[in-house]
N, C-alpha and C positions, 0 to 999 in steps of 0.2 A: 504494500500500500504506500501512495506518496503521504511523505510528514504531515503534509495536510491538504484536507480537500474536504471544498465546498461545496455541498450538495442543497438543492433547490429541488423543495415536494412543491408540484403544479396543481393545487385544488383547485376545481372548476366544476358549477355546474354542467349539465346537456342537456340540450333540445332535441324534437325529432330531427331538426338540421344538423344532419351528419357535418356539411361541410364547413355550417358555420361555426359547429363545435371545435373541428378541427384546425380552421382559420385563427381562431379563438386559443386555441393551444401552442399556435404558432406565436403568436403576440405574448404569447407568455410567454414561451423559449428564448426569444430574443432579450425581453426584459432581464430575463434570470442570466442569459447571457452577459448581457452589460454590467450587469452585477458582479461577477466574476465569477459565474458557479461554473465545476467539475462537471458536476453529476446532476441533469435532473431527471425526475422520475411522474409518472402521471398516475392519476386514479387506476381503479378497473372499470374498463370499456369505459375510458374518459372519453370518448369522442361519438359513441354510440348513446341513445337509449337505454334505459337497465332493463334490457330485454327478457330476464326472468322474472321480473318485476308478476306478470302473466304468464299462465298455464304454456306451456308449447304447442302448439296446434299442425309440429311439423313444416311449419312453411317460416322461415326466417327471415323474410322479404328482403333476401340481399344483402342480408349487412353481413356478414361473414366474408372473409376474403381471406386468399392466400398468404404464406410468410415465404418469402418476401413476394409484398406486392404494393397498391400505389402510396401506402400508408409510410411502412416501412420504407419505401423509396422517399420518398418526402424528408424525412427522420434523417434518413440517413443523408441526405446531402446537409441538411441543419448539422446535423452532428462532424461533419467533414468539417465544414465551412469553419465553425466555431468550435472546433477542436473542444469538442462535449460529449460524454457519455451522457447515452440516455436509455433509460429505461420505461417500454411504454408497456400498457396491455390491451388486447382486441380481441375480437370473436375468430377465431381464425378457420378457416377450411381445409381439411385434408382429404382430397378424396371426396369419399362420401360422406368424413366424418366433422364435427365440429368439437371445438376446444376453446377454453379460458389460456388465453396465451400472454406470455410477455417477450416479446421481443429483446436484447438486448445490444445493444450497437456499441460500437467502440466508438474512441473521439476521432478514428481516420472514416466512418461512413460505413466500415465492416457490420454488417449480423453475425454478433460471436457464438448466437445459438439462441433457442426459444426454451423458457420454460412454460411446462403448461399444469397446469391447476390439478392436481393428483385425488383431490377429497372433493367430493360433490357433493351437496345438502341437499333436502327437499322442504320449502315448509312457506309458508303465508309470506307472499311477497318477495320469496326465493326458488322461485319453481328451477332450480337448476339441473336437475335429471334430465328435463324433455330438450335441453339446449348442447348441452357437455360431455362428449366420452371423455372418461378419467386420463388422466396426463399417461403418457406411455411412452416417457423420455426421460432419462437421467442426467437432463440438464439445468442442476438446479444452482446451479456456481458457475463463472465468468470470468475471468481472466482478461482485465481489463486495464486499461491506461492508469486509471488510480487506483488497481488496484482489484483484491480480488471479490466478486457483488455478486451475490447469493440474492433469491428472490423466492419469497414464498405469497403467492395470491391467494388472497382473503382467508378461506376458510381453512386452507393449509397449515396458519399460523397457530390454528386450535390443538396440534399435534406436537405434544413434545418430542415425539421419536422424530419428526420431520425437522424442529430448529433445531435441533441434536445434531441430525447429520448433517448441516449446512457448515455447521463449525468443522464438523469432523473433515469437510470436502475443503475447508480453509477460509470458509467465506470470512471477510473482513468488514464489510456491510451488510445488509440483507433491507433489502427493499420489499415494501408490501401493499402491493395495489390493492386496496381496498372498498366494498363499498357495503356501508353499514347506515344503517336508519341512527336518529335521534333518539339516545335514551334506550338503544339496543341492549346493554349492558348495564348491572347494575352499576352503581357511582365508584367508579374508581378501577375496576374492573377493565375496561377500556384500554389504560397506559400501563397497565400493571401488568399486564399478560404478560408484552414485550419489554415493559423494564427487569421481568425475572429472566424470561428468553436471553438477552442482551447481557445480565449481569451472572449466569449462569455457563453462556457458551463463549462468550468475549469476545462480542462482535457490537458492532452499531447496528442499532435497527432504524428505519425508516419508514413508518407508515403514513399514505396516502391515500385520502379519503376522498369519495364523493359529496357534493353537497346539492343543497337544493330540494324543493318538493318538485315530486314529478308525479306519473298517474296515481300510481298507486303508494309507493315507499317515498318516505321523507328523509334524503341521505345528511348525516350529523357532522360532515366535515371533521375539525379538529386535529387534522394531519398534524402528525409528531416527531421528534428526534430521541431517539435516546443513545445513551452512551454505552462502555462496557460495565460501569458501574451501576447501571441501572436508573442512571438520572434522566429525567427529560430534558431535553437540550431548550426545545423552542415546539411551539402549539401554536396553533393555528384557531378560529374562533369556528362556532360550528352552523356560520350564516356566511354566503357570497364567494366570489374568487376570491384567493389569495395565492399568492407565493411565499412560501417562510424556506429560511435558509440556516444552516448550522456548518462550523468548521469541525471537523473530525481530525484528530490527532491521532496519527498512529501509536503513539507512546501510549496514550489510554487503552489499546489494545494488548498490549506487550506488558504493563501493571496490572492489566483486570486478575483480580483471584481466580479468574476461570485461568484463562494461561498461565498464571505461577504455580495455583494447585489442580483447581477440578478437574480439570481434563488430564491433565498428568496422574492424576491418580486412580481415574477410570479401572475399572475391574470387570472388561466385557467378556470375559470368560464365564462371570458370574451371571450375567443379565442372559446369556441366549441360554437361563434355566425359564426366562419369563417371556419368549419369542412371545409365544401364544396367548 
C-alpha cells in the first residue's frame, strides 16, 4: 500500500435516468479528482434503479450489461486520465446469467478483475434471488496502484468467514458498495459491524451507501471510513449527494493488533473442526 492514500466514497442518489445518474457520477469523479483523491469508490448499482427494490418478473428491461462494456469503458478512460482507482458496482451480464458486480480498475484504465456478490438475501424491499446468481469468482482482492483493495458488496459484509479471508488474501482496504434503507439496523449497529471487521482483520474499510427515497426502499446514506483500529475516520449525513474523503496511513495497518497479534496467532488447524 502507498504511505498514504486518499480515498473518496461517491454517495448519490438515482433516478430511472440511467444516464443522468451516470452523468451525475461523473461530476462527482472529477470533483473528488480535484480534491486529490487515490481511490474512489460508488454505491451499489449507483447508476441504476434498486432494481430488487420489486419482485423479479424475469424481464430486466436492459439494464444489465457486460464487464467490460460502455460503463466500464467510460471508468476507465476517467481512471486513465486522472491516474485514479476506482471502484464501481453494476448489474452485470454473463451469458444468460446476471450478477451484483464490482468492477475494479486500476489508475492506468486496466479492469484488474470483477468481484461479484457471493450471498444473496430475499426479503421486503430486497427481492434479490429473482435478479443475482451467487458470485462464482475468487476475485475478491486487487492488486492495485495504492495498493492492495479487497471488496465485499453489501450483504457479503454480514459474513465473518468472508472479511476473514479478504485479510487472509492481503486486502489492505476493503470497499463496500452498499445499499441499505434508513434505520435498517438497530442504533449503532451500522458502523460497528465494520469497525470490529477492520479492527479485527487490519484493514481499512470503506463503506458506500445509497441515499434517497425511491419506489419502494428509502436508502440511509451515511457512507463511512474506518481505520485498522476500529475508528470511524469521516461519515457522511444520511440525506442528498455527498462526497466524504479520508487519508489512510499504511502504518495504521502495520500497528493494528490484528497484524502484531490476531492473525499471527491464528490456529486454522483448529477451526476446519467447525467447516460445517
Amino acid at each position: 500500500m502507498k504511505e498514504s492514500t486518499k480515498i473518496a466514497l461517491i454517495q448519490q442518489h438515482a433516478t430511472q435516468d440511467v444516464e443522468e445518474n451516470v452523468e451525475r457520477g461523473i461530476e462527482h469523479f472529477k470533483v473528488a479528482a480535484k480534491n486529490g483523491a487515490d481511490l474512489i469508490a460508488y454505491a451499489e448499482l449507483a447508476f441504476l434503479p434498486f432494481l430488487p427494490q420489486h419482485p423479479s418478473t424475469g424481464e430486466h428491461g436492459g439494464y444489465a450489461e457486460p464487464i467490460p462494456g460502455e460503463l466500464t469503458e467510460r471508468f476507465s478512460s476517467l481512471s486513465e486520465e486522472y491516474g485514479i482507482v476506482t471502484v464501481l458496482n453494476t448489474f452485470e451480464r454473463d451469458g444468460e446469467k446476471t450478477y451484483d458486480s464490482s468492477p475494479v480498475i486500476d489508475a492506468n484504465g486496466e479492469i484488474l478483475g470483477v468481484t461479484r456478490m457471493v450471498h444473496i438475501m430475499e426479503g421486503p424491499g430486497f427481492h434479490e434471488k429473482g435478479y443475482y446468481t451467487p458470485g462464482d469468482r475468487i476475485e475478491f482482492v486487487h492488486d492495485t496502484a495504492v495498493g492492495k483493495v479487497g471488496v465485499a458488496i453489501c450483504y457479503d459484509r454480514h459474513y465473518p468467514e468472508y472479511m476473514r479471508n479478504l485479510a487472509l488474501e492481503g486486502a489492505e482496504i476493503v470497499v463496500v458498495p452498499q445499499a441499505g434503507e434508513i434505520n435498517e439496523w438497530g442504533t449503532g449497529i451500522f458502523e460497528a459491524e465494520l469497525q470490529v471487521a477492520s479492527f479485527q482483520n487490519g484493514y481499512f474499510s470503506a463503506l458506500v451507501n445509497r441515499v434517497g427515497k425511491e419506489e419502494v426502499d428509502h436508502f440511509g446514506g451515511e457512507s463511512y471510513v474506518v481505520d485498522p483500529d476500529g475508528r470511524v475516520l469521516t461519515k457522511a449525513g444520511e440525506e442528498g449527494d455527498q462526497i466524504i474523503y479520508a487519508e489512510l496511513n499504511r502504518d495504521k495497518i502495520e500497528e493494528s493488533s490484528a497484524k502484531q497479534n490476531f492473525l499471527k496467532d491464528r490456529r486454522p488447524d483448529f477451526y476446519r473442526n467447525f467447516e460445517d
